[in-house]
N, C-alpha and C positions, 0 to 999 in steps of 0.2 A: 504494500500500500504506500502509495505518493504519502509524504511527509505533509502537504498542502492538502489531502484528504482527510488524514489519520485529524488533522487541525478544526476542520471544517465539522468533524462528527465528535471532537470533543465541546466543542462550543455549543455545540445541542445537548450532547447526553448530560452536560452537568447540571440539568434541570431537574433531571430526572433519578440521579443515582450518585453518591459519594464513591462507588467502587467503580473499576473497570478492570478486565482480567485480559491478558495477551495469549491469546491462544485460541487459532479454531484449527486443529487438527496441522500444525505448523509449527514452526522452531522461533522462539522469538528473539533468541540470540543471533538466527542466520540474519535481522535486519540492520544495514549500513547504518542507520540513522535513528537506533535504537537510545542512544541518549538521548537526540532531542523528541523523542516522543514521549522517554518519562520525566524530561523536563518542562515538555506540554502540561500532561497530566498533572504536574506536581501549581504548574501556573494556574489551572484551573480547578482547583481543589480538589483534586480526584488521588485516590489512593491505588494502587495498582497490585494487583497478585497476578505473579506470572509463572506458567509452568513450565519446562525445559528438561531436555533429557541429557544435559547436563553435557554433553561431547564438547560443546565449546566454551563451559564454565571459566575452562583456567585461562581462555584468550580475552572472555567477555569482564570477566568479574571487577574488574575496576569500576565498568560502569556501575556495574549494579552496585557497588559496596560504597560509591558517590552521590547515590540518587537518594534526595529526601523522599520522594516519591512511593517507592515500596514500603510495603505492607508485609507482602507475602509471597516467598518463593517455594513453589511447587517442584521435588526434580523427581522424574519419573524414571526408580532406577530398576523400572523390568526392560531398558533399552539393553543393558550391561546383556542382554539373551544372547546377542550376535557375536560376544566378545570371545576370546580364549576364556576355558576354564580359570586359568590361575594370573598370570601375568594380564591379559588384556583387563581382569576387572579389578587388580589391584592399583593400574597405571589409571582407568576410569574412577575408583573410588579416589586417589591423591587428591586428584583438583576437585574434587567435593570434600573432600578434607582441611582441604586447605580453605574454601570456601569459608565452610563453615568457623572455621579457628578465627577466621580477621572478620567476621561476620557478627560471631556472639561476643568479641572483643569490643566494640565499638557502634554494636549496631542495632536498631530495636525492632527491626520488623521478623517475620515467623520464616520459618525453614519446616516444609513437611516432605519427607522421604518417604514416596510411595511405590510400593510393592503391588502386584498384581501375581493369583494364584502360588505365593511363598513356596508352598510347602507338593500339592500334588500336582504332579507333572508326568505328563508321557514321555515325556524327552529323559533320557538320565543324564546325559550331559547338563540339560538344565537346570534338575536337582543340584549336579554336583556342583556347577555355579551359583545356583543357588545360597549353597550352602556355606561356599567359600564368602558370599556375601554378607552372610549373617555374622559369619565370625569373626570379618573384618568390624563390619558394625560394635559385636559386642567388645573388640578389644581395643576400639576409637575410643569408646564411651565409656569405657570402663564398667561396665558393665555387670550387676551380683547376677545378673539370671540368663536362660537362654533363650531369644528371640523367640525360635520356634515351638518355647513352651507358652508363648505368653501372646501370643498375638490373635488376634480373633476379628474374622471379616469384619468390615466395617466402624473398626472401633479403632482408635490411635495409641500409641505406647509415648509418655514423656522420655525422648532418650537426652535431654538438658533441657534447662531454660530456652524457651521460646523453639528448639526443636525437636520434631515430632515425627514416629515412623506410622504407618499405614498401610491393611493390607486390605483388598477390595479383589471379588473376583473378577476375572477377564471377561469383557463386553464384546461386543459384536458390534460395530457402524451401521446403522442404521443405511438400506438401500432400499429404492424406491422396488426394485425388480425382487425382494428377498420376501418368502412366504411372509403370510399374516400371521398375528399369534393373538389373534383374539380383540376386540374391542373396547371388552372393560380393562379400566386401570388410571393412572394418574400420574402427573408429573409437576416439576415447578417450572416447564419450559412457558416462556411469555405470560409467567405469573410472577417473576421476581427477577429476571432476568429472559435478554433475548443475545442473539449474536449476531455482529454483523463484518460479512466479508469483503476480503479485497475490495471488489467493484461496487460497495456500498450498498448489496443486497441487505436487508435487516429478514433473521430466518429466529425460529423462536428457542433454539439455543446450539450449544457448539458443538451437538453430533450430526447437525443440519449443515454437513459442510459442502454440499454438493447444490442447495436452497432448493431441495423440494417442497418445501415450505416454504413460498416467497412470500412473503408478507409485504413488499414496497422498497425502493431503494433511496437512502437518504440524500443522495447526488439531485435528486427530480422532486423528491416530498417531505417536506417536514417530519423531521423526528417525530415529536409528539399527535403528530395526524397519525404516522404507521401507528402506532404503538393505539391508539385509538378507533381502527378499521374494524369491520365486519369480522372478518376474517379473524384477527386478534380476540375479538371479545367472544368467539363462537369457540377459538381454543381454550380462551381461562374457563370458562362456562363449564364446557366438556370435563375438563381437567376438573371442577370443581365438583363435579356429579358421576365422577368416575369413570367417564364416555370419553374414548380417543376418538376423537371427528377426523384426523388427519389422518389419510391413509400411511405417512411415514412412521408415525406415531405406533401406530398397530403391528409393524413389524423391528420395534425398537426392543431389544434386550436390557435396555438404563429403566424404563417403563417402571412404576412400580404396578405389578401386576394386580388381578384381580384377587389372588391367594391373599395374599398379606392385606387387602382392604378388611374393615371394620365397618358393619352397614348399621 
């Protein structure tokens, strides 16, 4: 996204939201001009949580460890799957090490390390990296107990002040062409958040990275008109009565389903 773009949609959105998060299914360290975007954000009083899978942490992190702006860094360390067992995820963990060392030194916003499927895996190589990952964890952090007895979908481990691990099962991207799974269910997509991409499509949240939900582009309409459409107010609706109206919706695996609803 043009720098004269990213500018253009903050100056709407901060009517409407004190957060903004950098990420729809993309690297937020890959952008040139990633300081002055969170020194946008920080001009217009917007707080920023960014997620990253951290491969260019030790190139990028000056920015980040300079920006009044963050809040919250997100690193998503089931990328470390493609690496060597032993050496590729030790040289990957360093510069999240290092991160984090001049991070809690100096700095107040949140660090969460997040895990996808920990523990069962088809793969045994991936166990076995895995594995080698928890152990490095527990002996950064010093660690009295063992990750893999202690962690539980859904729910965060404090492993220091202000940072946190997390493990969450493996999801599926939502595709317009991918079976249906049913209509009841619920989410907080364009109920508390929407996403909007590159070309200034506004989709109602950040697994809609393809905009089969197009809800309006901010480039041709007013923020706060999209955020106000038919269209909008027929998904909170749905969402709110437990009815996925969107056909992408209905084949979403993030969905909370109809099993876990309370009528």
């Amino acid at each position: 996204m043009a720098l004269e773009d990213f500018a253009k949609i903050v100056r709407q959105a901060k009517f409407h939201t004190d957060h903004l998060s950098l990420h729809v299914l993309g690297e937020p360290l890959l952008h040139p001009d990633l300081g002055q975007i969170l020194d946008l954000c920080y001009r217009y009083g917007l707080q920023v949580n960014l997620t990253t899978n951290a491969t260019l942490l030790g190139r990028r992190q000056d920015v980040l460890l300079t920006s009044p702006a963050l809040r919250q860094v997100n690193i998503s360390l089931h990328s470390f799957e493609n690496d060597e067992p032993s050496s590729g995820i030790r040289a990957y963990l360093a510069n999240i090490f290092d991160f984090i060392s001049k991070a809690t030194e100096s700095h107040s916003f949140y660090i969460c390390l997040r895990l996808w499927n920990i523990i069962k895996g088809a793969d045994p190589d991936i166990s076995l990296r895995r594995q080698t990952l928890l152990r490095q964890l527990e002996a950064f952090f010093s660690l009295p107990f063992e990750l893999a007895d202690d962690l539980t979908p859904g729910q965060g481990i404090t492993l220091a002040p202000r940072v946190f691990l997390s493990q969450n099962p493996r999801f599926t991207w939502p595709h317009a062409d991918a079976p249906e799974m049913g209509a009841i269910g619920t989410c907080r997509g364009a109920r508390d958040h929407v996403a909007i991409l590159v070309d200034g499509t506004v989709v109602p949240c950040c697994l809609d990275a393809e905009a089969d939900i197009n809800l309006g582009n901010i480039h041709t309409q007013p923020f706060s008109a999209i955020l106000e459409s038919p269209r909008v107010k027929a998904l909170r609706q749905g969402f709110l009565q437990q009815r996925l109206v969107e056909s992408l919706c209905r084949r979403c695996t993030f969905r909370v389903p109809s099993s876990n609803l309370s009528f």
